[in-house]
FITOR-607576 format. One record per residue (C-alpha): residue in one letter; x, y, z; residue number from 1. Coordinates in Angstrom, 3 decimals. Layout:
<kemis>
{residuo A; u X; v Y; w Z; num NUM};
...
</kemis>
This chain:
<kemis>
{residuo X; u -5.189; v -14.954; w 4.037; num 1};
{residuo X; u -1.565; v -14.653; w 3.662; num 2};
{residuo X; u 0.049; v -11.405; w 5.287; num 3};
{residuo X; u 3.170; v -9.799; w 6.042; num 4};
{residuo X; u 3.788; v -7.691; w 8.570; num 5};
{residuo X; u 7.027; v -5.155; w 7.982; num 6};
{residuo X; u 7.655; v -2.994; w 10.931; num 7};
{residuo X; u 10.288; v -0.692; w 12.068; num 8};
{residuo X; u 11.422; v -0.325; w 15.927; num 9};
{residuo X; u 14.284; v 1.527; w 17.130; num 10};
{residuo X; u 14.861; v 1.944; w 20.737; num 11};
{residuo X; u 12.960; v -0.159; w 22.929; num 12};
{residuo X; u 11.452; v -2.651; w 20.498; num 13};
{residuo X; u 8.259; v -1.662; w 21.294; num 14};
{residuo X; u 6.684; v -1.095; w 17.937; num 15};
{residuo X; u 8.440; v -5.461; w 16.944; num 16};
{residuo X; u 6.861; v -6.297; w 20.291; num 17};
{residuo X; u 3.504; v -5.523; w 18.552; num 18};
{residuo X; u 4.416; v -6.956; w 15.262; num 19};
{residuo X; u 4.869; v -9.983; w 16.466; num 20};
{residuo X; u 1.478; v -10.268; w 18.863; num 21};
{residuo X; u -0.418; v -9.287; w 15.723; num 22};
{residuo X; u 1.422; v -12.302; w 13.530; num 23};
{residuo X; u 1.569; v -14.337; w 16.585; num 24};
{residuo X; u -2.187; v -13.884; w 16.047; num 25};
{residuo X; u -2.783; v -14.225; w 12.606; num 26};
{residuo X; u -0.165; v -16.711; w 11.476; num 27};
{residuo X; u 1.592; v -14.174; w 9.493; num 28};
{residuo X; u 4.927; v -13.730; w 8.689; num 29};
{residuo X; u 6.555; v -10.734; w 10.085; num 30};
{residuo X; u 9.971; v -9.215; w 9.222; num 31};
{residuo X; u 11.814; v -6.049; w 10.298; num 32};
{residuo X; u 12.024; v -3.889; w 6.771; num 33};
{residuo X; u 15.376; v -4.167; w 6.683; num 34};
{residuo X; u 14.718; v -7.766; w 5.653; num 35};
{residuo X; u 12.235; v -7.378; w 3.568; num 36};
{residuo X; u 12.444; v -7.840; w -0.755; num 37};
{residuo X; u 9.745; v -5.219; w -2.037; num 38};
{residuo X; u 9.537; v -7.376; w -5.190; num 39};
{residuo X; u 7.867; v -10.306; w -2.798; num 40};
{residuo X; u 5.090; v -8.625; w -1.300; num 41};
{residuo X; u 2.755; v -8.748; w -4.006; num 42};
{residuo X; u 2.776; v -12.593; w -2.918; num 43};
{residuo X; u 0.723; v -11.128; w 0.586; num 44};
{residuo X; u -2.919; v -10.675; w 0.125; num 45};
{residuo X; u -2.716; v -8.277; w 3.436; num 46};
{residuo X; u 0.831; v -6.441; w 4.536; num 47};
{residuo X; u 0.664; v -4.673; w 7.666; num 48};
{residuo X; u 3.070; v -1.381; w 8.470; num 49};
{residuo X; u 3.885; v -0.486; w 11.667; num 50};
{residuo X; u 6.712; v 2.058; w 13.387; num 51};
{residuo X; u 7.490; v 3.807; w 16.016; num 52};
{residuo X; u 6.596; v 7.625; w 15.985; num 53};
{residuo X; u 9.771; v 9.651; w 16.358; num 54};
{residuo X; u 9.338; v 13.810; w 16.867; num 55};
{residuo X; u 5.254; v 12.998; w 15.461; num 56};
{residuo X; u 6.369; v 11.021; w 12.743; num 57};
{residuo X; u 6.800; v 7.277; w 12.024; num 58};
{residuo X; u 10.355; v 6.625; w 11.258; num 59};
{residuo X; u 11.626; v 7.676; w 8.544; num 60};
{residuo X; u 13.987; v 4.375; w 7.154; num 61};
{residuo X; u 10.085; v 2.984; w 7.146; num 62};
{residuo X; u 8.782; v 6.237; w 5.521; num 63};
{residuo X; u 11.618; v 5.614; w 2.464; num 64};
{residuo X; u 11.277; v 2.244; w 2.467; num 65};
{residuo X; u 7.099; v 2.872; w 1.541; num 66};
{residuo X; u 8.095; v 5.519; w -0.818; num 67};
{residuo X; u 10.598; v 3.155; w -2.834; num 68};
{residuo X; u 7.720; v 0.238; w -2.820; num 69};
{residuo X; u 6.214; v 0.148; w -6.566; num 70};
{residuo X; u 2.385; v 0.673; w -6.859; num 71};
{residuo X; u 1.474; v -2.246; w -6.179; num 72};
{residuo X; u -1.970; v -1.712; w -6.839; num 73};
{residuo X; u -5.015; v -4.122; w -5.376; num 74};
{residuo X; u -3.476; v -4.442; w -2.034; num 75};
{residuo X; u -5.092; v -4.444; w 1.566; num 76};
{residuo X; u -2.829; v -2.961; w 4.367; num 77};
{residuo X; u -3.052; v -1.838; w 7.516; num 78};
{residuo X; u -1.165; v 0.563; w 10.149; num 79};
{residuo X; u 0.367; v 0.423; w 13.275; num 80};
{residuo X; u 2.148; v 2.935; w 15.206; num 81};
{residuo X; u 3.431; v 3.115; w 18.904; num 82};
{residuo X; u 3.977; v 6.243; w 21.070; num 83};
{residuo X; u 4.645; v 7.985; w 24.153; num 84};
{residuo X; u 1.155; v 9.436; w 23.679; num 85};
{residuo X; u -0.091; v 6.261; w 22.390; num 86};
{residuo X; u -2.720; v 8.344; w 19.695; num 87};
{residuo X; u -4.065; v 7.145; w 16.624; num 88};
{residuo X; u -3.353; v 10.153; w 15.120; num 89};
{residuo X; u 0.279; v 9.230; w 14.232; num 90};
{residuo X; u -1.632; v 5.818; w 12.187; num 91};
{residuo X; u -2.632; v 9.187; w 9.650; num 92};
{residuo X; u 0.648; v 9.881; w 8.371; num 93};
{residuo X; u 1.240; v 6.113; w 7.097; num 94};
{residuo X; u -2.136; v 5.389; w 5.914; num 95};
{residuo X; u -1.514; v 8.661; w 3.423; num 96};
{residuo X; u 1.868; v 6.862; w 2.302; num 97};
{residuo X; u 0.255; v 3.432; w 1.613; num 98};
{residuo X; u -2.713; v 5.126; w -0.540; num 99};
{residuo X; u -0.272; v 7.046; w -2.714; num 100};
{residuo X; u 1.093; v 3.354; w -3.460; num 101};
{residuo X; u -2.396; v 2.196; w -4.068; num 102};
{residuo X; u -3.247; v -0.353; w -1.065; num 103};
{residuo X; u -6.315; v -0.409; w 0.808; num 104};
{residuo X; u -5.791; v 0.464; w 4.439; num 105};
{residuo X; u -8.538; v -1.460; w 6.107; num 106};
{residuo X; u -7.367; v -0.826; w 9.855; num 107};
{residuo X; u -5.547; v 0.984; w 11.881; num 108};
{residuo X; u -3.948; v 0.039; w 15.837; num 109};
{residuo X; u -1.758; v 1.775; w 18.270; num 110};
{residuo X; u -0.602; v 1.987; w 21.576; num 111};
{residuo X; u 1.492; v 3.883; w 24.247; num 112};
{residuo X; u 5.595; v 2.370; w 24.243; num 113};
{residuo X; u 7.993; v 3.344; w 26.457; num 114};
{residuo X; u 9.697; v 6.848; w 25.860; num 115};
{residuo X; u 12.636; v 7.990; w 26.977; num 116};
{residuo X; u 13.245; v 10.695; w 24.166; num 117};
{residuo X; u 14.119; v 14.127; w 25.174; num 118};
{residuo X; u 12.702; v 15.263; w 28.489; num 119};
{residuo X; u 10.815; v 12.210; w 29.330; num 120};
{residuo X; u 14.420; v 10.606; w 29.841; num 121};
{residuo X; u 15.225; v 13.182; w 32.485; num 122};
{residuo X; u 12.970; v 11.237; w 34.247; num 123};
{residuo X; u 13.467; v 7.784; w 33.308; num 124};
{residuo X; u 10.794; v 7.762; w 30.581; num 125};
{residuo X; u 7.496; v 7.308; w 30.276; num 126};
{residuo X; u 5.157; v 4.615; w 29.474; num 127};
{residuo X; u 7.668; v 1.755; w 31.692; num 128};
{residuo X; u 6.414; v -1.774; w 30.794; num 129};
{residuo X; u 4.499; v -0.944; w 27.472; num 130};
{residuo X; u 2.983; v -2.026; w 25.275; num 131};
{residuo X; u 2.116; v -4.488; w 28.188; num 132};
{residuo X; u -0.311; v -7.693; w 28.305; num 133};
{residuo X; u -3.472; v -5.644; w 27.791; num 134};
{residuo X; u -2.070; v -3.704; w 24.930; num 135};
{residuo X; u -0.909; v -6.993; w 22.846; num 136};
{residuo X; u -4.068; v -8.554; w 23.728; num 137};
{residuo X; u -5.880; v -5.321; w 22.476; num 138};
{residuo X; u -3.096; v -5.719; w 19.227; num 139};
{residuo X; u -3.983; v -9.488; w 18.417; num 140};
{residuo X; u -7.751; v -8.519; w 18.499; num 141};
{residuo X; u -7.199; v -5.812; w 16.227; num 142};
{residuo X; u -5.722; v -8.394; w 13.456; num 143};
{residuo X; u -8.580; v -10.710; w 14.236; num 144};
{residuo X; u -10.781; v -8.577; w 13.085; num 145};
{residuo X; u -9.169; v -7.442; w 9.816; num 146};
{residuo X; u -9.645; v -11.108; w 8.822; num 147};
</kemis>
């Protein structure tokens, strides 16, 4: 199955670190979104999304980006966010985006990243070392399984 996998990562690469264990998986291709021409995609049976969350929200260049896409109607997607808190809540806010544009999410993953927004770089973050081995393991056995 031919995928894509369009992320956005801002500070400590976490949320690329992912991309690439899930197309390091799968064989897909795998592009920050800067990079990315919305009118190839409909050449991807599957595209995956994935950001950072930034003050609960994935970021928002990614969150334009989606909005901008044309419906491209018949598509299979999935989600995947990191975090501080590492919930899948934060997965919610992307799958909405992506079923206003007409894909089929199919999956969601996430994980904890390291955070050193706010408070938590008082302390010198949170999180140090993640995603680790055992989260991109946990990431390329996620994309198995949407295949």
């Amino acid at each position: 199955m031919s995928t894509l996998i369009i992320y956005y990562s801002k500070h400590h690469e976490n949320t690329q670190k992912v991309a690439e264990a899930i197309a390091d998986s799968i064989g897909a291709d795998v592009l920050n979104y800067e990079f990315v021409d919305p009118d190839n995609i409909s050449k991807y049976q599957l595209i995956g999304f994935g950001s950072g969350i930034y003050h609960g929200e994935p970021g928002k260049e990614l969150i334009e980006f989606i909005n901008e896409l044309k419906n491209i109607g018949d598509k299979k997607a999935f989600v995947f966010t990191t975090s501080g808190q590492g919930t899948a809540n934060y997965n919610y806010y992307l799958t909405q985006l992506l079923h206003e544009k007409n894909f089929e999410v199919i999956g969601g993953f996430n994980c904890k990243g390291f955070d050193t927004h706010g408070l938590h770089k008082i302390v010198g973050g949170i999180n140090k070392g993640r995603p680790n081995e055992d989260d991109l393991k946990k990431a390329k056995l996620f994309a198995e399984s949407l295949l």
